[in-house]
ROGU-715421 format. One record per residue (C-alpha): residue number from 1; residue in three letters; x, y, z. Coordinates in nm, 2 decimals. Example, Ala and Ser with C-alpha at 12.3 -4.5 7.8 and 13.67 -1.06 7.14 Angstrom:
2
R num residuo     px     py     pz
R   1     ALA   1.23  -0.45   0.78
R   2     SER   1.37  -0.11   0.71
end
This chain:
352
R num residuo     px     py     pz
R   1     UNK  -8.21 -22.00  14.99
R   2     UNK  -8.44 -22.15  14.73
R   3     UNK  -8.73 -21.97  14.79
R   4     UNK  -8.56 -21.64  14.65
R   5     UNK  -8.42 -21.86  14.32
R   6     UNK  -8.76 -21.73  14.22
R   7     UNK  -8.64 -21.37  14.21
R   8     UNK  -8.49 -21.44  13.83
R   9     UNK  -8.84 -21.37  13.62
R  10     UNK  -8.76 -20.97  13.58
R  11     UNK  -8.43 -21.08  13.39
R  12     UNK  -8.61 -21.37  13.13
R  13     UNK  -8.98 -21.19  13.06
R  14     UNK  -8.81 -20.83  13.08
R  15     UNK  -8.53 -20.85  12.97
R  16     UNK  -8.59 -20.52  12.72
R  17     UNK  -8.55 -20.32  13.07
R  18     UNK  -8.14 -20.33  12.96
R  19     UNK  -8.22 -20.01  12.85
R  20     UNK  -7.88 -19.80  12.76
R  21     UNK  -7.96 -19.48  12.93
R  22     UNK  -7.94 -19.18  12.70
R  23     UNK  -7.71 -18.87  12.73
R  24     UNK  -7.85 -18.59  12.87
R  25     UNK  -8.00 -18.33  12.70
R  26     UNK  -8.29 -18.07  12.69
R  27     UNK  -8.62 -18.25  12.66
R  28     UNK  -8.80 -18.24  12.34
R  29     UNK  -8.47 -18.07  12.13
R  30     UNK  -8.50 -18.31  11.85
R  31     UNK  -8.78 -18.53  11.85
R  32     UNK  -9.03 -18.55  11.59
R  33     UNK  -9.38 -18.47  11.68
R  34     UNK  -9.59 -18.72  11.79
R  35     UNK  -9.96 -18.75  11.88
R  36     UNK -10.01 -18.83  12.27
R  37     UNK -10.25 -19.18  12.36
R  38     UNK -10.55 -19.06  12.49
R  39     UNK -10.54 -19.10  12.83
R  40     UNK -10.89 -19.05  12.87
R  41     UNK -10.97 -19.39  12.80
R  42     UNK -10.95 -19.64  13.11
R  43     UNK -10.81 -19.88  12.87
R  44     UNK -10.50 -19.72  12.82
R  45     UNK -10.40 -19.73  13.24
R  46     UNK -10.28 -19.98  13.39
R  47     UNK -10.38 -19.90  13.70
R  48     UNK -10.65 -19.63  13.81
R  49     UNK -10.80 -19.61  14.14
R  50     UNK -11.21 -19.64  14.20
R  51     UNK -11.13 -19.34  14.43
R  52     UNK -10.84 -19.22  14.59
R  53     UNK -10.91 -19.29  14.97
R  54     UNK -10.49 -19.24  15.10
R  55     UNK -10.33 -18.89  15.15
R  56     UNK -10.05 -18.88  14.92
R  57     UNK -10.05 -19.03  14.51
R  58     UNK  -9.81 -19.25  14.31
R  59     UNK  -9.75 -19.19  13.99
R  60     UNK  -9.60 -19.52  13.85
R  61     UNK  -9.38 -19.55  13.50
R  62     UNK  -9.29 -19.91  13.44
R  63     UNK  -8.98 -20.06  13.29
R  64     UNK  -8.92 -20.20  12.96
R  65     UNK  -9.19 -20.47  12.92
R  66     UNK  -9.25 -20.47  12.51
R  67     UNK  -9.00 -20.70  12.33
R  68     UNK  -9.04 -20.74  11.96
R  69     UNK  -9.09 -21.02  11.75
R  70     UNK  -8.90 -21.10  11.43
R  71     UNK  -9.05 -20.82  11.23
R  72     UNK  -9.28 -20.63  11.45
R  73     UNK  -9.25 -20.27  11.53
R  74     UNK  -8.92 -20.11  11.72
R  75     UNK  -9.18 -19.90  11.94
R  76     UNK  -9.48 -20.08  12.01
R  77     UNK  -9.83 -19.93  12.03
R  78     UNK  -9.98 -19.88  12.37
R  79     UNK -10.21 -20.17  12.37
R  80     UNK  -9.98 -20.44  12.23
R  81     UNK -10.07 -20.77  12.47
R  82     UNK  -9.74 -20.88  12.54
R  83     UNK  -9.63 -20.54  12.63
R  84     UNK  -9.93 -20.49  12.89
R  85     UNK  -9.90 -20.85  13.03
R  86     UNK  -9.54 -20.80  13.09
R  87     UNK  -9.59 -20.43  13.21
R  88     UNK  -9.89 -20.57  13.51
R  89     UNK  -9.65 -20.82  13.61
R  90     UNK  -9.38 -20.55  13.66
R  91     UNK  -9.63 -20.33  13.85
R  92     UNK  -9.68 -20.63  14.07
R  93     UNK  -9.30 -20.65  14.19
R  94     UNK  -9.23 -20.25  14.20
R  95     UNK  -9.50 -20.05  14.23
R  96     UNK  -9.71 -20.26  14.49
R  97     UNK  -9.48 -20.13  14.75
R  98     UNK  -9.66 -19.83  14.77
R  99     UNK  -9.99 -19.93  14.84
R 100     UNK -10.00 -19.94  15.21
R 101     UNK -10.00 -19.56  15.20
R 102     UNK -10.05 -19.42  14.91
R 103     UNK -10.31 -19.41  14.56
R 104     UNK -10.11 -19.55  14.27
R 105     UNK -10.12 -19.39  13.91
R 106     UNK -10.03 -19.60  13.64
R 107     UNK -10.03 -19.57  13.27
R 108     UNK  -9.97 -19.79  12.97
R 109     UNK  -9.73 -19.61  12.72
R 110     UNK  -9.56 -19.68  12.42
R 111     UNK  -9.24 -19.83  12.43
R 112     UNK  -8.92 -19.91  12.20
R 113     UNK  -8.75 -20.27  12.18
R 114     UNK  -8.46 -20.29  12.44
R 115     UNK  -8.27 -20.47  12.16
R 116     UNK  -8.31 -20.19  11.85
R 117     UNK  -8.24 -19.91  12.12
R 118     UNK  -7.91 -20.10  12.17
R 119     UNK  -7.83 -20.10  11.83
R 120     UNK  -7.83 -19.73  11.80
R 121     UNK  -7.56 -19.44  11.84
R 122     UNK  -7.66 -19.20  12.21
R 123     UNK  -7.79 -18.96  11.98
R 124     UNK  -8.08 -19.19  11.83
R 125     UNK  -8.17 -19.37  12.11
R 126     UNK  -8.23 -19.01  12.26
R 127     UNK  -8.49 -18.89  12.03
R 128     UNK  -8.66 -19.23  12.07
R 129     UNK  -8.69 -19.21  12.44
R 130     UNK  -8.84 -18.82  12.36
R 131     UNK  -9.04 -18.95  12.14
R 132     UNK  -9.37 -19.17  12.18
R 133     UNK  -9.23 -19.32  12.50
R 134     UNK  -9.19 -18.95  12.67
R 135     UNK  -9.47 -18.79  12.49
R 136     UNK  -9.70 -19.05  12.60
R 137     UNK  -9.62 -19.04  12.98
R 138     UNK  -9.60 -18.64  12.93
R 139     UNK  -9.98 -18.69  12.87
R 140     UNK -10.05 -18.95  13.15
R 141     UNK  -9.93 -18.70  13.37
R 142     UNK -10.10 -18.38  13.28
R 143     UNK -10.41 -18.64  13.30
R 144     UNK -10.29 -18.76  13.64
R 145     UNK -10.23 -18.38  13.78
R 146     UNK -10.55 -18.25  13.62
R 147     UNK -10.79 -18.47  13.64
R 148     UNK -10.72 -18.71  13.92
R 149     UNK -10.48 -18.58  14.18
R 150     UNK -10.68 -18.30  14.33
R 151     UNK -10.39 -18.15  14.45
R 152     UNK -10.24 -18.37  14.69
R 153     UNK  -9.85 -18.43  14.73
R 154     UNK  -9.75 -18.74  14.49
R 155     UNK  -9.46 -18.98  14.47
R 156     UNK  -9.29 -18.99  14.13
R 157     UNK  -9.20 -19.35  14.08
R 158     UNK  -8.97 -19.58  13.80
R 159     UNK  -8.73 -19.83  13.69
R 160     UNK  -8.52 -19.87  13.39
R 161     UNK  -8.67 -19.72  13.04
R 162     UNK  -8.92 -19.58  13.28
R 163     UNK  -8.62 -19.42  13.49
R 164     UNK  -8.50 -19.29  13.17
R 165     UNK  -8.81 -19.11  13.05
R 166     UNK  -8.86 -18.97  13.40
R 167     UNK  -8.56 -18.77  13.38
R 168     UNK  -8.75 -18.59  13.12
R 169     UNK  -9.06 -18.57  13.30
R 170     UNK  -8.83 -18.41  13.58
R 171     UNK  -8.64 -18.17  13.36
R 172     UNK  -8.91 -18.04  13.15
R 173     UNK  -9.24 -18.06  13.31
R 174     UNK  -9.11 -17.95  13.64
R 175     UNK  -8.95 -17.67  13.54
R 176     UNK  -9.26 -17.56  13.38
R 177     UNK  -9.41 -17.56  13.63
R 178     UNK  -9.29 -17.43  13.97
R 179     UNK  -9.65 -17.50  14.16
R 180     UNK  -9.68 -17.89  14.06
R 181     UNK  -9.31 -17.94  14.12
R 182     UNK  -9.34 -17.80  14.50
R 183     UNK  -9.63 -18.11  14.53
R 184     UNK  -9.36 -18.39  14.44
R 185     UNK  -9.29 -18.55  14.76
R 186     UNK  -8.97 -18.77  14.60
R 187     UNK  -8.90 -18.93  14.25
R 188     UNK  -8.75 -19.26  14.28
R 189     UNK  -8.52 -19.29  13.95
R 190     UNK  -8.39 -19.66  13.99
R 191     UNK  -8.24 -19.86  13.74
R 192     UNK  -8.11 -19.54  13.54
R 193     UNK  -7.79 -19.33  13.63
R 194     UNK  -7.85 -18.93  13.76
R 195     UNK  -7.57 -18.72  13.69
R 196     UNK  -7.41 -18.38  13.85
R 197     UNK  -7.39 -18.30  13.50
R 198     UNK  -7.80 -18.33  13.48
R 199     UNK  -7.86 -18.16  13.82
R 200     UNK  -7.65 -17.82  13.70
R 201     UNK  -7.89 -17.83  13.39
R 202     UNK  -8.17 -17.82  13.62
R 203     UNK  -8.09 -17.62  13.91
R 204     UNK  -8.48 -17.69  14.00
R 205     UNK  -8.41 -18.02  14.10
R 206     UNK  -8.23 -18.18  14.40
R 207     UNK  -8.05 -18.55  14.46
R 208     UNK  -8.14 -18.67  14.79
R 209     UNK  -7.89 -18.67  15.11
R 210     UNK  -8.16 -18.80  15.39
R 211     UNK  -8.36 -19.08  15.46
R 212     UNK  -8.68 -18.80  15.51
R 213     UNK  -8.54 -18.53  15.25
R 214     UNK  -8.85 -18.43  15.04
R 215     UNK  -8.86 -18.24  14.71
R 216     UNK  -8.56 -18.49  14.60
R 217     UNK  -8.48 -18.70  14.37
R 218     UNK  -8.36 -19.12  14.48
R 219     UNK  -8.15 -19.31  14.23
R 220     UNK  -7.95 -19.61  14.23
R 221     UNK  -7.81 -19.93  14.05
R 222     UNK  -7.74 -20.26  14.20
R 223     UNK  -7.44 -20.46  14.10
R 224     UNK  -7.21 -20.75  14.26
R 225     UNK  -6.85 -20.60  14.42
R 226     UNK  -6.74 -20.74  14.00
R 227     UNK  -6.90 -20.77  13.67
R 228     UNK  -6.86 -20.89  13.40
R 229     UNK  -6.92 -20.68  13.10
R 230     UNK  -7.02 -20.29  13.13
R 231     UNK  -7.38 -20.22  13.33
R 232     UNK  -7.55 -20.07  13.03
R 233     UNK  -7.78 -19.87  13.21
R 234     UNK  -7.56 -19.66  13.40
R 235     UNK  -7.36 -19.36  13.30
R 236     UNK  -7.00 -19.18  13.42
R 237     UNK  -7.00 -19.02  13.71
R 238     UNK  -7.39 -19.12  13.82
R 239     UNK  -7.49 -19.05  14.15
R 240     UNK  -7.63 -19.33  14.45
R 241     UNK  -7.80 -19.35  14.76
R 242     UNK  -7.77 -19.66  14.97
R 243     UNK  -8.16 -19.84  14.92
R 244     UNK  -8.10 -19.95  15.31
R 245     UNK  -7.97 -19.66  15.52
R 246     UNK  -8.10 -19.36  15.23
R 247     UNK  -7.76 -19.20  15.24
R 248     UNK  -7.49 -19.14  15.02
R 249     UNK  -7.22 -19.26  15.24
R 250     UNK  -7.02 -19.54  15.16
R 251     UNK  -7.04 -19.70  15.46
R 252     UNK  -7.18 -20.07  15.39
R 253     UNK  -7.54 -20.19  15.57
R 254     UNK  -7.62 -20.56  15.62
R 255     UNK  -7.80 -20.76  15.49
R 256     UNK  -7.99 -20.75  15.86
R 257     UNK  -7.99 -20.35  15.84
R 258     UNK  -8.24 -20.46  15.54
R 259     UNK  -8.67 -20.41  15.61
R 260     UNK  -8.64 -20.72  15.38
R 261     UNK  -8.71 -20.85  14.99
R 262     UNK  -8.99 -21.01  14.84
R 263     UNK  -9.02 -21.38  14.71
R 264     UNK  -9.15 -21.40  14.36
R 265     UNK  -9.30 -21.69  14.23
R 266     UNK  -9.18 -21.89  13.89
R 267     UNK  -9.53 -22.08  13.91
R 268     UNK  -9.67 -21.76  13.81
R 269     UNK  -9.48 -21.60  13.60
R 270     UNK  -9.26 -21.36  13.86
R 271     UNK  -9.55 -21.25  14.07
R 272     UNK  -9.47 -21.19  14.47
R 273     UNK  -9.54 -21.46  14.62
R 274     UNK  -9.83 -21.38  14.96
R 275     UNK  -9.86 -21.45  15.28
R 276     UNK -10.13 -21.72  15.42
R 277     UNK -10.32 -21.35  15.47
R 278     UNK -10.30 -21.24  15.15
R 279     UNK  -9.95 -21.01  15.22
R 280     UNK  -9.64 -21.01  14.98
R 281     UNK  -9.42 -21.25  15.15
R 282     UNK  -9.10 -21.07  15.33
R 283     UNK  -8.77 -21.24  15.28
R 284     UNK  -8.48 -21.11  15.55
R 285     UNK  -8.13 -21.11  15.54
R 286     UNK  -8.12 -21.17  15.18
R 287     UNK  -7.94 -20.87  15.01
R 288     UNK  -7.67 -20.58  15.20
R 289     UNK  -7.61 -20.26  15.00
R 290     UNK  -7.29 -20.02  14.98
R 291     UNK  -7.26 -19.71  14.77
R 292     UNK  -6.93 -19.71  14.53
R 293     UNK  -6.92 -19.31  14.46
R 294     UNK  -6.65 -19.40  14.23
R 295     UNK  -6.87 -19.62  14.02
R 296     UNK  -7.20 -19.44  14.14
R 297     UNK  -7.38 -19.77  14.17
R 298     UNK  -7.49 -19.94  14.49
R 299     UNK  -7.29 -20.26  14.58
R 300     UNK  -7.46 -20.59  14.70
R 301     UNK  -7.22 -20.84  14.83
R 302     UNK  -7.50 -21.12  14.99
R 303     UNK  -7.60 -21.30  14.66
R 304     UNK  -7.36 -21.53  14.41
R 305     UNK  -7.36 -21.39  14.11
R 306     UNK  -7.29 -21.65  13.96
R 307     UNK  -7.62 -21.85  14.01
R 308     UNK  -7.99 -21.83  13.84
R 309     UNK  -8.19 -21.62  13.95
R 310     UNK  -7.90 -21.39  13.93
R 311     UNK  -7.73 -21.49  13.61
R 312     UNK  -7.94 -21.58  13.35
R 313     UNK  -7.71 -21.62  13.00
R 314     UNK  -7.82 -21.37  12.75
R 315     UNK  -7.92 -21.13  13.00
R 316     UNK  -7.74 -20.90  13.14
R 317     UNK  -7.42 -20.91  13.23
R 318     UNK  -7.31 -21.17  13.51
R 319     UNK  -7.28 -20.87  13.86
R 320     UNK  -7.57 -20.67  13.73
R 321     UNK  -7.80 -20.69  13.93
R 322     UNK  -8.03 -20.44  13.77
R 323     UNK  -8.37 -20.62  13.77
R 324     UNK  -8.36 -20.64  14.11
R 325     UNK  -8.32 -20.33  14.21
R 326     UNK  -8.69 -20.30  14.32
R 327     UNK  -8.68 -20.70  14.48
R 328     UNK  -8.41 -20.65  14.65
R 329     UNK  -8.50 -20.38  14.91
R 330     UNK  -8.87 -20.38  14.86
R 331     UNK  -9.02 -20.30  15.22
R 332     UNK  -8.74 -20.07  15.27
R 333     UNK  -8.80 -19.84  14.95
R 334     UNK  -9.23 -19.91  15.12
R 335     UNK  -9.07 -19.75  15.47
R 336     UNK  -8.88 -19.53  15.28
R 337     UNK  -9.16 -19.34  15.05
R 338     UNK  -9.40 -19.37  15.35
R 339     UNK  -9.14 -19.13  15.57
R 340     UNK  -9.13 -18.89  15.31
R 341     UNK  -9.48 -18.85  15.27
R 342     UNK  -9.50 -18.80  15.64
R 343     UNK  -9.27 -18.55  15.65
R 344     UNK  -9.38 -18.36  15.36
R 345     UNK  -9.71 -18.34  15.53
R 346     UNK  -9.51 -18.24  15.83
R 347     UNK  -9.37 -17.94  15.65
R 348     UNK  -9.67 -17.87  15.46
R 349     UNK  -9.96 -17.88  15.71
R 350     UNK -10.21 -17.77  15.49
R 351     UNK -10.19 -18.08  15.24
R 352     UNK -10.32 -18.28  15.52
end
């Protein structure tokens, strides 16, 4: 299908989303202080509404999208160019599939060089994913919940080193506070591995089990049936829901069970390709999905993993599919999110 050999662009411009996910451990334990962005600044969101006119919020944390040059900084500052260009074009293929229903929040934050986080022992690359990149969406939030959400239920939403410091968003914020937690609709942890050892750390949290579950948290990691070198975003024993049923059951769906994938266009640099109205263009059939609890990734069998856009050399390795897992199942993670929301207001009437 050469349309979808366009669907490579995640894995050559971000290729610093090959995040290693941290350990587990409590939020905030060992980092060094550091001084939050100000979030008050429009400059310093990468996408802000004129005025929320939907019923439910996203609040969007985007992968890795800063990648250092020979001497620059390991954790870029918030308004480095590369890093913002990188993290619209990201937006663009992930976050855009909430927009049919619901306001999306989005801020820039500081980030750390996929290729220096790597390089480090667990322990290290911990502290640096507590440290500017958490404190920093820490601070987008409590902006997010206290100036622009008004109290409406809100979608939390990631992928990769986003993923990674949503866990601690998850663990710490929400423990601290009970109210905003019972608001979340769903947080949608792709690209990172979520643990039973993490849930029993925080009994306030849930791992989803239904398509319409709300409260919950949605995780997964796409990979071909082999690979060829370990998936370093994923961890032992990590939990998965199937991205086409919303179910941890092993049970395989089609690639015709899928709502479809989007087309993204080389031309442009990844972008989804539209519609002749204007509409991110739907691919069918393109990509199945079966849950591997042993593994705790979801397997895609419908690609060759052995061809570009899936394989790029020096990427990651050859079966990971991991920048896709957003592409891949696009309009059913847009169905998806859009069920929950109904049915959170279904159980919640007054946060109609």
């Amino acid at each position: 299908m050469n349309a979808m050999k366009t669907l490579f662009m995640c894995g050559i411009l971000l290729m610093g989303c090959a995040l290693l996910a941290p350990a587990v451990v409590t939020p905030g334990a060992a980092a060094a202080p550091v001084k939050p962005t100000d979030y008050s600044m429009r400059a310093h969101w990468l996408h802000l509404p004129d005025k929320a006119q939907k019923k439910v919020d996203v609040f969007y944390i985007y992968p890795t999208a800063y990648s250092r040059v020979p001497g620059g900084p390991t954790i870029c500052a918030v308004d480095d160019p590369g890093m913002m260009k990188s993290a619209q074009l990201a937006y663009s293929r992930q976050a855009t599939a909430f927009r049919t229903f619901a306001n999306i929040y989005a801020p820039y934050y500081r980030q750390v060089d996929a290729a220096y986080q790597l390089s480090l022992p667990p322990k290290q690359q911990e502290k640096i994913i507590e440290g500017a990149p958490a404190t920093d969406v820490f601070a987008a939030f409590r902006r997010f919940i206290n100036r622009y959400n008004h109290g409406r239920p809100y979608i939390l939403a990631a992928h990769s080193q986003g993923s990674a410091v949503l866990r601690y968003l998850l663990s710490d914020y929400m423990k601290d506070h009970p109210r905003i937690c019972k608001r979340m609709v769903a947080a949608y942890v792709v690209g990172q591995s979520v643990t039973p050892a993490y849930l029993a750390k925080n009994p306030h949290l849930r791992f989803t089990r239904r398509a319409n579950d709300t409260g919950t948290i949605i995780s997964w990691n796409t990979e071909a049936p082999t690979i060829a070198a370990r998936n370093p975003v994923t961890l032992p024993g990590g939990i998965a829901v199937n991205p086409i049923t919303w179910t941890r059951k092993t049970a395989p769906a089609s690639a015709g069970q899928s709502l479809g994938s989007i087309e993204l266009d080389l031309a442009t640099g990844g972008t989804p390709v539209l519609d002749e109205d204007g509409k991110i263009k739907r691919v069918m059939g393109l990509a199945d999905a079966r849950v591997d609890a042993k593994k705790g990734v979801v397997i895609c069998t419908t690609v060759n993993r052995e061809d570009p856009p899936y394989y790029i050399p020096g990427g990651f390795p050859m079966g990971v599919y991991h920048t896709f897992d957003y592409p891949f199942y696009f309009f059913d993670i847009r169905a998806n999110a859009h069920e929950r929301a109904l049915h959170f207001f279904a159980e919640h009437p007054a946060s109609r």
